[in-house]
Wavefront OBJ file of the C-alpha trace (Angstrom):
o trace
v -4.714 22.230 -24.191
v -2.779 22.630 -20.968
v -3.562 20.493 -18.250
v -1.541 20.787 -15.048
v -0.909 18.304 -12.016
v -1.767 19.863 -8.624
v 2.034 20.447 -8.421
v 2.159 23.423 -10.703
v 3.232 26.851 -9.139
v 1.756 28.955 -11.995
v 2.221 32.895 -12.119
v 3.719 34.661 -8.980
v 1.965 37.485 -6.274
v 5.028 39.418 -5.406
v 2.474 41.385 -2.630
v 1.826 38.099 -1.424
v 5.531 36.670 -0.639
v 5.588 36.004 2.974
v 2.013 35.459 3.686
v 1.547 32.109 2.697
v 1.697 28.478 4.835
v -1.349 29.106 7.087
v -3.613 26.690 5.498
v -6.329 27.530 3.246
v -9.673 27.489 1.645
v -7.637 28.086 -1.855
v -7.241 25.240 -2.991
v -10.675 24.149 -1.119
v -12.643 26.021 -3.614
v -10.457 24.110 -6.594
v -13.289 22.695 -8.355
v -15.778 25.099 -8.353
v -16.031 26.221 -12.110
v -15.291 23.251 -13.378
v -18.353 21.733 -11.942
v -20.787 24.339 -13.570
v -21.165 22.552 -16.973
v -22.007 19.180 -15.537
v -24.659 20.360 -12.784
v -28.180 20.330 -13.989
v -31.303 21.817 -12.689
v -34.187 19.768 -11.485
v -36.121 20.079 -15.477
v -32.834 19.172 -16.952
v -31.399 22.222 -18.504
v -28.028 23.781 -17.279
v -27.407 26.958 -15.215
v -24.809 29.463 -16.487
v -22.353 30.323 -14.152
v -23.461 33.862 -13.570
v -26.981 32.339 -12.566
v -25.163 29.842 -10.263
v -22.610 32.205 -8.601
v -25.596 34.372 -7.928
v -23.691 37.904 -6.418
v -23.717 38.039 -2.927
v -25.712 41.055 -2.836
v -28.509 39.496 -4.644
v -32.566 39.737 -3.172
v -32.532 36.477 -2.025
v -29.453 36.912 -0.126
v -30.901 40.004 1.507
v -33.792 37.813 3.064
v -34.018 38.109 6.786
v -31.521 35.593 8.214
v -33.967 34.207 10.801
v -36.139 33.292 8.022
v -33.560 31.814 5.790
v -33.094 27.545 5.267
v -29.387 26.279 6.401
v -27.665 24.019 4.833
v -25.015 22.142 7.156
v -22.102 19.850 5.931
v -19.672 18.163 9.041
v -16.975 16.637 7.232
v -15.533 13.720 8.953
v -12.139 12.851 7.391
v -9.999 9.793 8.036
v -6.189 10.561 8.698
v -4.698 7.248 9.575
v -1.591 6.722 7.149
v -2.824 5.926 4.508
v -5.064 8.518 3.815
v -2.876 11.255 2.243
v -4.459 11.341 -1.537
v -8.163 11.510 0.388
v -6.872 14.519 2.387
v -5.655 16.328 -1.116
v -8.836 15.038 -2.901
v -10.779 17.260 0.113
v -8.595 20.381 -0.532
v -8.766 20.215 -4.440
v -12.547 19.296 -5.066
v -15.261 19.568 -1.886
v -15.616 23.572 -2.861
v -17.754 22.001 -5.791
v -20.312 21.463 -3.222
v -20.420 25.488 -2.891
v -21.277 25.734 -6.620
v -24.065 23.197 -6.287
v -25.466 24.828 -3.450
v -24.735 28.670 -4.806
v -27.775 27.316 -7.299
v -29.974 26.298 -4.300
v -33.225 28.631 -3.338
v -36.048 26.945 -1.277
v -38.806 29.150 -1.746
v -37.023 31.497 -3.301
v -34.759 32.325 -0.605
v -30.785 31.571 -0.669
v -29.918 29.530 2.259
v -26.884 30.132 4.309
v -24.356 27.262 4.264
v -21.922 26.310 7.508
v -19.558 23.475 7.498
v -17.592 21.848 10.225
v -14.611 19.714 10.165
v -13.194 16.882 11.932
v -10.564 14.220 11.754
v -10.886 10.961 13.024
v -8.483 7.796 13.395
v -5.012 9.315 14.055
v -3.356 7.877 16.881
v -1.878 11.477 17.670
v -5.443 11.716 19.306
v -6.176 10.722 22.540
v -7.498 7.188 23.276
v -9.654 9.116 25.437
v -11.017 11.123 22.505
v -11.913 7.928 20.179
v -9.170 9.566 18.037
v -11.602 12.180 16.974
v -10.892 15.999 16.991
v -12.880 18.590 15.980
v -11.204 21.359 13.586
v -13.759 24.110 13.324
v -17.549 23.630 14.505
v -20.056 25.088 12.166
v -19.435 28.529 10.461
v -20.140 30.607 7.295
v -16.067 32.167 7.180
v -15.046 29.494 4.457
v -11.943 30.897 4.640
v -11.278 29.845 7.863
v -12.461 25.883 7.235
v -9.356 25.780 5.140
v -7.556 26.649 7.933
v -8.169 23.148 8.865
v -8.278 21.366 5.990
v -4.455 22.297 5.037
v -3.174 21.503 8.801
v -4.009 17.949 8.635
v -1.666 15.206 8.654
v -1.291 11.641 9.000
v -0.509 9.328 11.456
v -1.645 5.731 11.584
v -4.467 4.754 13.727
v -7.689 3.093 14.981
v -10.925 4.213 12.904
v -13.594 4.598 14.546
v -16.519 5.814 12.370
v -19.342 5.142 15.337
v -17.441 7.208 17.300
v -16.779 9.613 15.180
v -20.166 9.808 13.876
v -21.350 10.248 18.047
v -19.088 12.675 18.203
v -20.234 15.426 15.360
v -24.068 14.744 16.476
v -22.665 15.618 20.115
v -20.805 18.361 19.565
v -22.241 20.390 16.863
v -24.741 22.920 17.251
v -27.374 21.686 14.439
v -30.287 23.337 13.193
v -33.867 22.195 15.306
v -35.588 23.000 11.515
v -36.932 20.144 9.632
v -36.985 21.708 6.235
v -33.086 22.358 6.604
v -30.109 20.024 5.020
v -28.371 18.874 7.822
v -25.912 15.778 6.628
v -22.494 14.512 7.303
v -19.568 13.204 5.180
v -17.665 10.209 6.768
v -14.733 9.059 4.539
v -12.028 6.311 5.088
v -10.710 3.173 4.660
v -10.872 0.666 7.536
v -13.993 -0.985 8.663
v -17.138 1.045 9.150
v -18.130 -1.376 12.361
v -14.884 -0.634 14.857
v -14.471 1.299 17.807
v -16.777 0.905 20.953
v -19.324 3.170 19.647
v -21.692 0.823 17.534
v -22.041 2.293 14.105
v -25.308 1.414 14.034
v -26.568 3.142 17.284
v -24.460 6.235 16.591
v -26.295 6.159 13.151
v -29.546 6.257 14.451
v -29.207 9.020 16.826
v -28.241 11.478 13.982
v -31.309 9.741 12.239
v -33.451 11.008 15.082
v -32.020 14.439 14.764
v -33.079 14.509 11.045
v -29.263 14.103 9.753
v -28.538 11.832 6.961
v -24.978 10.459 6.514
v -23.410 9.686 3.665
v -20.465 7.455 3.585
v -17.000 7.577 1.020
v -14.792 4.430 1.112
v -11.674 4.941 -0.087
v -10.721 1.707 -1.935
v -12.909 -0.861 -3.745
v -16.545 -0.818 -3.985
v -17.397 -4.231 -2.943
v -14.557 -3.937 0.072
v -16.593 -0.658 0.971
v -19.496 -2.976 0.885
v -18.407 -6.063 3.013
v -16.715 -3.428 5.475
v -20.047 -1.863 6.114
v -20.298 1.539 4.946
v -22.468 0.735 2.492
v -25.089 -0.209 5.222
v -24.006 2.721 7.145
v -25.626 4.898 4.519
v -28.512 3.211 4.177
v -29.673 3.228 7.828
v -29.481 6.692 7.651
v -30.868 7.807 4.468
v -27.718 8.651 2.959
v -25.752 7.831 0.231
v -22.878 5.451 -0.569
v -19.855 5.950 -3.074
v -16.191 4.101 -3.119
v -13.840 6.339 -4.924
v -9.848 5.946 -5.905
v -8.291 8.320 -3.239
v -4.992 8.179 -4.732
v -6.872 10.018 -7.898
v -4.646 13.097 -9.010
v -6.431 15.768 -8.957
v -5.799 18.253 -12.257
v -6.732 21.472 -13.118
v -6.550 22.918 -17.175
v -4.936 25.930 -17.414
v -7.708 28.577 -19.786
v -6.592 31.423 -21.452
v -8.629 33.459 -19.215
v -6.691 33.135 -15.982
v -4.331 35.797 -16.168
v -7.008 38.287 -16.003
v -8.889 36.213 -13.547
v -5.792 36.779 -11.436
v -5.434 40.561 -12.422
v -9.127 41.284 -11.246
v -8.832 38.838 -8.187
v -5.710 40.886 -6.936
v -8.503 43.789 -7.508
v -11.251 42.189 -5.431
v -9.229 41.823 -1.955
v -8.555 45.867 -2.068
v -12.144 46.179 -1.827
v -12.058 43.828 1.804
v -12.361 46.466 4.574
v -10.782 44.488 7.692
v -12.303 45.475 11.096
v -12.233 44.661 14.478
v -9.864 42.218 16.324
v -10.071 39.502 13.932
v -9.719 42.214 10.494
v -5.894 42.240 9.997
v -5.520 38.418 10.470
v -8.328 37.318 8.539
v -7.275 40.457 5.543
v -3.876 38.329 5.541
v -5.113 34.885 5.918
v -7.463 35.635 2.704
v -4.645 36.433 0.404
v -2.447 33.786 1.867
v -5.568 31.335 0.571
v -4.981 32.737 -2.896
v -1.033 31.982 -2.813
v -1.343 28.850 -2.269
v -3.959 27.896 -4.822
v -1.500 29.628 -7.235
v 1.034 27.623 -6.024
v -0.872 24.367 -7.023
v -1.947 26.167 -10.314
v -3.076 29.204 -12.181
v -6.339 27.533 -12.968
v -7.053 26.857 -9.209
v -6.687 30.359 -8.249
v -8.696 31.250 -11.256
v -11.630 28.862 -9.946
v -11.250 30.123 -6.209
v -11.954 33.583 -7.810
v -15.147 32.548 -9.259
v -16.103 31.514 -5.731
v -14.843 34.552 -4.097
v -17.363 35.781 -6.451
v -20.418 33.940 -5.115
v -23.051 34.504 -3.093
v -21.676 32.315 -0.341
v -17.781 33.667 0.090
v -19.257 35.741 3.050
v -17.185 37.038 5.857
v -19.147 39.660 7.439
v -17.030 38.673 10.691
v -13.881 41.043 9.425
v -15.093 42.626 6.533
v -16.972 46.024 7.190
v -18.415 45.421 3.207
v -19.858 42.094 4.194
v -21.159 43.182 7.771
v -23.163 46.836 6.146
v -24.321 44.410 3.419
v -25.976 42.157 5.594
v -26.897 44.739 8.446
v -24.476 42.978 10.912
v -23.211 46.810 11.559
v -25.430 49.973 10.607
v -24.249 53.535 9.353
v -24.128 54.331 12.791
v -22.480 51.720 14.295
v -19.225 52.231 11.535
v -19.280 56.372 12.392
v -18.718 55.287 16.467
v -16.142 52.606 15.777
v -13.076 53.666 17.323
v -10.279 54.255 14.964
v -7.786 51.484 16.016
v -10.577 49.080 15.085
v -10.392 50.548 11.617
v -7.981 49.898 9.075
v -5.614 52.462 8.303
v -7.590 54.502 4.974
v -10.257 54.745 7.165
v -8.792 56.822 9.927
v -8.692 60.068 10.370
v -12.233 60.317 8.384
v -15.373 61.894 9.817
v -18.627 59.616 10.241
v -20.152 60.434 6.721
v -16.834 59.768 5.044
v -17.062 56.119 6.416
v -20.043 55.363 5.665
v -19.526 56.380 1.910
v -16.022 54.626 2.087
v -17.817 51.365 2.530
v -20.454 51.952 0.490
v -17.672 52.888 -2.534
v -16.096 49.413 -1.909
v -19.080 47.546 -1.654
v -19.694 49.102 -5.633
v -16.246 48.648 -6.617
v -16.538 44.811 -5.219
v -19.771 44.185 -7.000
v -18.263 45.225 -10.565
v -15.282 43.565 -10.257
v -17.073 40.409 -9.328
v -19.136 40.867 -12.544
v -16.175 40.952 -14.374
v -14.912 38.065 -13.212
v -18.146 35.757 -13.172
v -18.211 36.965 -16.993
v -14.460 35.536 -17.583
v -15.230 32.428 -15.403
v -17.927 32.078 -17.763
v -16.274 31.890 -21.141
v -13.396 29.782 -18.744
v -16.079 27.054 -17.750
v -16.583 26.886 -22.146
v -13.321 26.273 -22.558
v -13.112 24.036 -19.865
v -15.569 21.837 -20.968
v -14.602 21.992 -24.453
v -11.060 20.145 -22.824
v -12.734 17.940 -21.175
v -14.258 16.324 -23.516
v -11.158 14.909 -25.263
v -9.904 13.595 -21.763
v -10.362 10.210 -20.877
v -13.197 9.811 -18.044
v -12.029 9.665 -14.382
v -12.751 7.015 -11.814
v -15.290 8.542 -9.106
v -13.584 10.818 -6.391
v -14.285 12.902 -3.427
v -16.521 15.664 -5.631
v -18.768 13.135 -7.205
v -19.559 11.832 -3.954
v -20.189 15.354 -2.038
v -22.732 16.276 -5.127
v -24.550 12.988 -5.809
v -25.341 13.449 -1.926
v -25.945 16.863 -2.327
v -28.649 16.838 -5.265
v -30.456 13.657 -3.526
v -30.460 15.871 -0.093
v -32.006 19.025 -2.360
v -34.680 17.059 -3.754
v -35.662 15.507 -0.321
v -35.681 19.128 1.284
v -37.994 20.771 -1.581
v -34.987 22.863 -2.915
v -34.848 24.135 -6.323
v -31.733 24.904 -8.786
v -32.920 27.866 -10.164
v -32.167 29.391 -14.064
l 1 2 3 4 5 6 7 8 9 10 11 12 13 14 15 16 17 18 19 20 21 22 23 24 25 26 27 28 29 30 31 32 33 34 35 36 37 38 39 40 41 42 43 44 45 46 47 48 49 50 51 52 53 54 55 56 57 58 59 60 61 62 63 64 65 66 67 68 69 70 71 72 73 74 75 76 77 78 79 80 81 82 83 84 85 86 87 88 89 90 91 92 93 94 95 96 97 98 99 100 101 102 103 104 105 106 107 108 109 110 111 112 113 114 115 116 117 118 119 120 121 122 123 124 125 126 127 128 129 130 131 132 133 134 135 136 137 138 139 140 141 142 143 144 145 146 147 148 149 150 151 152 153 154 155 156 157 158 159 160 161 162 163 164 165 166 167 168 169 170 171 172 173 174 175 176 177 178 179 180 181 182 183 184 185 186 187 188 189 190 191 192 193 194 195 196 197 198 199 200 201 202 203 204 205 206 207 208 209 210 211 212 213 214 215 216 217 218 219 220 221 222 223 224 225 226 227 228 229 230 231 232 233 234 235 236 237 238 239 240 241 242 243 244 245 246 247 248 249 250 251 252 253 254 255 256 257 258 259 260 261 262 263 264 265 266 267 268 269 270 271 272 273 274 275 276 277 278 279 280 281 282 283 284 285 286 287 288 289 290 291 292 293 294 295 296 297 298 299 300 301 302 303 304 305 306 307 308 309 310 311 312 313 314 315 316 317 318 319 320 321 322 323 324 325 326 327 328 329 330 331 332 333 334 335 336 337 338 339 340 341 342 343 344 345 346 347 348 349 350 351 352 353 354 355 356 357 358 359 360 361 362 363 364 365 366 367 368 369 370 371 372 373 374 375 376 377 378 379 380 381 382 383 384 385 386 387 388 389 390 391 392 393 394 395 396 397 398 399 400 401 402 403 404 405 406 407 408 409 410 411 412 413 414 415 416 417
């Protein structure tokens, strides 16, 4: 067995030297395979991974989006000074919340997931500001939440979880629907009750927006307790969890990554960049999978499986995506003007686009069979590891999906086999 500290560079992109230090989702989507084997579905039997990183062309993905349930996630995260490991646990494990939800179908329909990030109690935010920031209101580009998540850095400060809390039922635009998830993630340290936003009436107002809030203490459960995040849960329907933030996160190296990392290389030729945001967000993508190479081989392998889900979407500057979900028609991609195109693309007349797209869009779905059959075998072996390690202390993941499966049962979602 090889097991490998998040420190581990792993296997090299030589197409990818350059690109890398813009912050990513990489590393984001760490956990994602890993946490196939131990989900369950509500009668108690597991999904494979192939049902659970359902393609992203699937039926239910091709409901109308009007019609489809949303799932939103604002992530609050503490980054006062001491909050470093919490930060790291965020990048290496929260994407197992994307393979709990890849599972989810309310009424047989896939629901779209956005996420929003802020930080909260670093004095290199205004007074003004209750120390709170916003990173990135809600989106679907998961991609560009990472963008986020790897920019943040400490600096000692005043927590303020009331305000904080105020702040992303303020600012965020959340769904009016009752039957969709709308919850929030507060983790930190400090106490729960300071700042001159009372938790408790900042707690009730998401309440009366139908948003639950589950709070992560990073330190000892019964300090968690006597600080008051355990009642900050409760008031709002939410859930409670301390967890060891200076955890190391590891990944296990399977003997299935190289090719993961062959037929990942694969899937980003099949990304047809478009528009003003195309180039950037072509580059940013395989800047994402650098860096979760850099922290390890078995990262990147994970990542893949997600890239490889129905929720990696990014119909915002990839022409595959857009078609796919009718964001742009056949006729809209034969009028695009050629300097909105990337370079293969020019030069062709308006049928030869249209098939060009339609030709990537097969190539992507093969590959991503390929890989989804490799993560497969990878989440065996995996588990099979697993088993002879000793068990871990709770950390950022098992909070996200013990929240996560109580939220799905309280909004009539399913796990599907």
């Amino acid at each position: 067995m090889q097991v490998k500290p998040v420190s581990d560079r792993g296997i090299r992109f030589p197409a990818y030297r350059g690109l890398f230090r813009a912050a990513v989702l990489g590393a984001l989507l760490a956990a994602l395979t890993q946490a196939v084997q131990a989900s369950e579905v509500s009668h108690g039997q597991p999904l494979t991974l192939a049902a659970r990183l359902a393609p992203a062309n699937e039926p239910a993905v091709a409901a109308d989006k009007a019609d489809r349930p949303r799932i939103q996630v604002a992530i609050a995260l503490d980054t006062s000074n001491s909050m470093d490991g919490l930060i790291d646990q965020t990048r290496n494990q929260l994407w197992q919340v994307v393979n709990e939800f890849s599972a989810a179908r309310q009424n047989g329909v896939m629901p779209i997931l956005e996420i929003a990030l802020f930080e909260y109690g670093n004095d290199g935010i205004a007074a003004s500001q209750g120390h709170v920031r916003k990173i990135s209101g809600f989106t679907r580009e998961l991609d560009a939440v990472s963008e986020g998540l790897f920019s943040l850095t400490t600096n000692g400060g005043s927590e303020y979880c009331g305000f904080a809390i105020q702040s992303l039922v303020d600012s965020l635009q959340w769904s009016q629907s009752e039957r969709d998830i709308k919850t929030i993630f507060i983790a930190g340290n400090e106490s729960f009750a300071q700042g001159p936003v009372n938790y408790r009436q900042a707690v009730r107002l998401a309440k009366r927006h139908g948003i639950s809030i589950n709070t992560i203490h990073a330190g000892g459960h019964d300090e968690g307790i006597s600080d008051q995040w355990q009642a900050g849960a409760l008031l709002a329907g939410g859930n409670y969890l301390s967890i060891d933030s200076n955890q190391q996160v590891v990944h296990i190296i399977a003997p299935q990554d190289e090719k993961i990392a062959e037929l990942n290389a694969r899937l980003n030729q099949t990304y047809v960049p478009y528009g003003a945001a195309g180039a950037v967000s072509a580059v940013r993508q395989m800047e994402q999978d650098r860096l979760s190479n850099d922290i390890s081989t078995g990262l990147l392998a994970k990542r893949a499986a997600s890239k490889s889900s129905g929720f990696y979407r990014n119909s915002g500057w990839d022409l595959v995506d857009a078609y796919d979900e009718d964001a742009v028609d056949a006729a809209e991609i034969s009028e695009m003007e050629e300097a909105s195109l990337p370079e293969p693309m020019q030069g062709l007349s308006s049928q030869q686009r249209v098939d060009y797209v339609r030709e990537k869009a097969r190539q992507r779905k093969q590959i991503q069979q390929e890989i989804l059959g490799l993560s497969e075998s990878r989440a065996n072996y995996v588990a099979e590891q697993k088993r002879e390690m000793a068990a871990a202390a709770p950390s950022m993941s098992d909070a996200l999906i013990n929240a996560i499966r109580k939220e799905a049962r309280q909004k009539n979602f399913t796990l599907e086999n």
